[in-house]
C-alpha positions as CSV (number, residue, x, y, z in Angstrom):
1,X,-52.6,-28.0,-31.0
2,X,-51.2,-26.3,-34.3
3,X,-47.8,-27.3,-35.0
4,X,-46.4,-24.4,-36.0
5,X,-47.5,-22.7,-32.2
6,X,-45.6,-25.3,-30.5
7,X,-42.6,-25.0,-33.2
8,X,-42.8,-21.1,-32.2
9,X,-43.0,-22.2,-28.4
10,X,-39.9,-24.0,-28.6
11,X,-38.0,-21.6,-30.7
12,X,-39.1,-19.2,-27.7
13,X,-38.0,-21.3,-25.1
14,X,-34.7,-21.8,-26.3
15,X,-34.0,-18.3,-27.0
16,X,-34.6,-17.3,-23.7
17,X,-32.4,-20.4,-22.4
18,X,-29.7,-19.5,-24.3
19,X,-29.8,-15.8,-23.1
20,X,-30.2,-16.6,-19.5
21,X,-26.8,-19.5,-20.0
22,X,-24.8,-16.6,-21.9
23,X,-25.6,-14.3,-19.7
24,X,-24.7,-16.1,-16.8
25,X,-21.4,-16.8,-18.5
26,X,-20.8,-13.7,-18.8
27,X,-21.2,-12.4,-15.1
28,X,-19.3,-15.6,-13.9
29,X,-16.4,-14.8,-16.4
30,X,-16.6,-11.1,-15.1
31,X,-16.5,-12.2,-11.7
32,X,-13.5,-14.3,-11.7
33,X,-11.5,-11.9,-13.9
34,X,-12.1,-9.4,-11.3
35,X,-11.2,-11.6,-8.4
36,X,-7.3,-11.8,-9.4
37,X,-7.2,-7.9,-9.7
38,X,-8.3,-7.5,-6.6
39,X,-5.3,-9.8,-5.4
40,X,-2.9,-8.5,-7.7
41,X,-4.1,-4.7,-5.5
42,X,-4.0,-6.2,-2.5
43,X,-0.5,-7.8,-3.0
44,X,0.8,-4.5,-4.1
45,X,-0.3,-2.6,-1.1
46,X,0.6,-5.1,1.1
47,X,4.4,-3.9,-0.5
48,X,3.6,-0.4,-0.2
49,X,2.6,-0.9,3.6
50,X,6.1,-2.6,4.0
51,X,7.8,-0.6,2.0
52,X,6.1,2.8,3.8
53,X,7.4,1.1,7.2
54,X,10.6,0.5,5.9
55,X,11.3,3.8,5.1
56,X,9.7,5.1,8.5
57,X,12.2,2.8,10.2
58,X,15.4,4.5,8.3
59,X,14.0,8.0,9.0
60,X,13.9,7.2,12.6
61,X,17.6,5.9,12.6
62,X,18.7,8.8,10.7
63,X,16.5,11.0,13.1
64,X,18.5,9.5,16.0
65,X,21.5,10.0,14.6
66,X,21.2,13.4,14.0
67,X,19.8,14.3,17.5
68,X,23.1,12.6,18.7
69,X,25.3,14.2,16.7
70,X,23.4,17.6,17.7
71,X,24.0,16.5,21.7
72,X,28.1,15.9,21.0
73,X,28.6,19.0,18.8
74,X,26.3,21.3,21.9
75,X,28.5,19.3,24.7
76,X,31.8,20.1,22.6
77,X,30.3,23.7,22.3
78,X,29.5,23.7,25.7
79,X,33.2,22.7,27.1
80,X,34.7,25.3,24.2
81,X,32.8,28.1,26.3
82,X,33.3,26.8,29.8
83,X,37.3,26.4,28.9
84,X,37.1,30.1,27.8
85,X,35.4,31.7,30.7
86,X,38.1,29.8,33.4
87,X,40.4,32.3,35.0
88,X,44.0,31.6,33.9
89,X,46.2,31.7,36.9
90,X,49.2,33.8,35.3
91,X,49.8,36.4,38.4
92,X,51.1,34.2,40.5
């Protein structure tokens, strides 16, 4: 065998092993910086989801509170009219 073939065969092979380790570097270092960004957007929705529910809870209360105030002010209303249709016994 000629000894500069096998120099060239070596030279070859190590080329293509040092691609295929950088390469795989690569993807692996890829991967795992990708992998905390993903957490970082699930941690931030997770808030939004509480902080959407929060807000949904409030806007209840404040619903209920204005459909009770809305019931006093229509019973008030109510008694206003009833007291103002009752006969007034004057003729006695």
């Amino acid at each position: 065998m000629d000894p500069s073939i096998a120099v060239v065969a070596v030279v070859m092979i190590s080329a293509i092993s040092y691609t295929i380790v950088s390469l795989t570097k690569l993807i692996v270092s890829r991967q795992a910086s990708q992998r905390p960004a993903a957490s970082v957007a699930d941690a931030r929705l997770e808030r939004l989801e509480h902080a959407v529910d929060a807000i949904a809870l409030e806007i209840e209360r404040i619903s209920e509170g204005q459909r009770f105030t809305t019931k006093l002010l229509s019973e008030q209303t109510r008694e206003k009219k009833a007291a103002r249709e009752l006969p007034s016994d004057t003729s006695s």
